[in-house]
C-alpha positions in Angstrom: 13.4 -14.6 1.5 16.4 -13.9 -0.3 19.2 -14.4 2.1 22.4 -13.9 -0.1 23.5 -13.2 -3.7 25.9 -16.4 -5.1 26.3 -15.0 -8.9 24.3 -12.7 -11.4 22.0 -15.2 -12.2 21.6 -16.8 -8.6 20.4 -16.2 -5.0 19.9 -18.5 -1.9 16.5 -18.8 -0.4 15.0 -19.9 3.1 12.0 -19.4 4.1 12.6 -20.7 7.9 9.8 -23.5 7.4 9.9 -25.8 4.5 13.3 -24.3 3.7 15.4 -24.0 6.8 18.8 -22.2 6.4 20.8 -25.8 6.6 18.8 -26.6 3.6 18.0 -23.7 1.5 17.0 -23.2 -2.6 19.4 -21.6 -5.1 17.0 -19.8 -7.4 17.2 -17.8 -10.5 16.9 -14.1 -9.8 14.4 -14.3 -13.4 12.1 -16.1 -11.4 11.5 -14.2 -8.5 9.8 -10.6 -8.2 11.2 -8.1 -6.4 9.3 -6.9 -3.0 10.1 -3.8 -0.8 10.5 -5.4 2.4 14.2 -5.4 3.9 14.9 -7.0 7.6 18.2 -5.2 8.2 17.7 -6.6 12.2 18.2 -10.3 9.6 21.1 -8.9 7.9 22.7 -8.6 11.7 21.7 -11.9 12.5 23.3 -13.4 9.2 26.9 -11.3 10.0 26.7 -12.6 13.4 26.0 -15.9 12.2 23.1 -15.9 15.0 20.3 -16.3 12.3 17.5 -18.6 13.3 14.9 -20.0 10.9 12.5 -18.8 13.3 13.9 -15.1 12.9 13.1 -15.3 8.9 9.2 -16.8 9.8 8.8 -13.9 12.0 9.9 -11.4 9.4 7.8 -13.4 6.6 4.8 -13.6 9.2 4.6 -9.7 9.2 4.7 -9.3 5.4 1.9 -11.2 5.3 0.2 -9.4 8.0 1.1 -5.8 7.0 -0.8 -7.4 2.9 -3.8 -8.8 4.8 -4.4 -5.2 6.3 -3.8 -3.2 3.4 -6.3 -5.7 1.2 -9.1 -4.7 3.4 -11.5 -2.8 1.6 -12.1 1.0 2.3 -15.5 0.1 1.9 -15.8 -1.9 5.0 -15.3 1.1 7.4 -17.7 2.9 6.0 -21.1 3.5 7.8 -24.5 3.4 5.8 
């Protein structure tokens, strides 16, 4: 999860597990692809400097959820 913008060319990363916000990746924006998830809730957090790594795996847990139901097929509620 992208947590804050340092340049053009580079953003901070934590992903509240293997990178914990005392510890997180600067990464090249080229790298990454762009998702249409925002946590403005996190954003609050970050101002308030109240941000927990275990806000940002709660956030990442239900993007993960929300892709495991949509890759369901629309096949396996069908009857027949």
């Amino acid at each position: 999860m992208v947590l804050y913008t340092l340049d053009a060319e580079f953003v901070m990363m934590a992903d509240g597990d293997t990178r914990k916000l005392n510890h997180m990746k600067k990464k090249r924006r080229k790298h990454l692809a762009a998702c249409p998830h925002e946590f403005p809730e996190l954003l609050m957090l970050q101002e308030k400097g109240q941000l927990k790594d275990s806000d940002i795996r709660k956030a990442l847990r239900s993007i993960q959820q929300n892709a495991q139901g949509e890759q369901q097929s629309p096949n396996e509620n069908r009857e027949g």
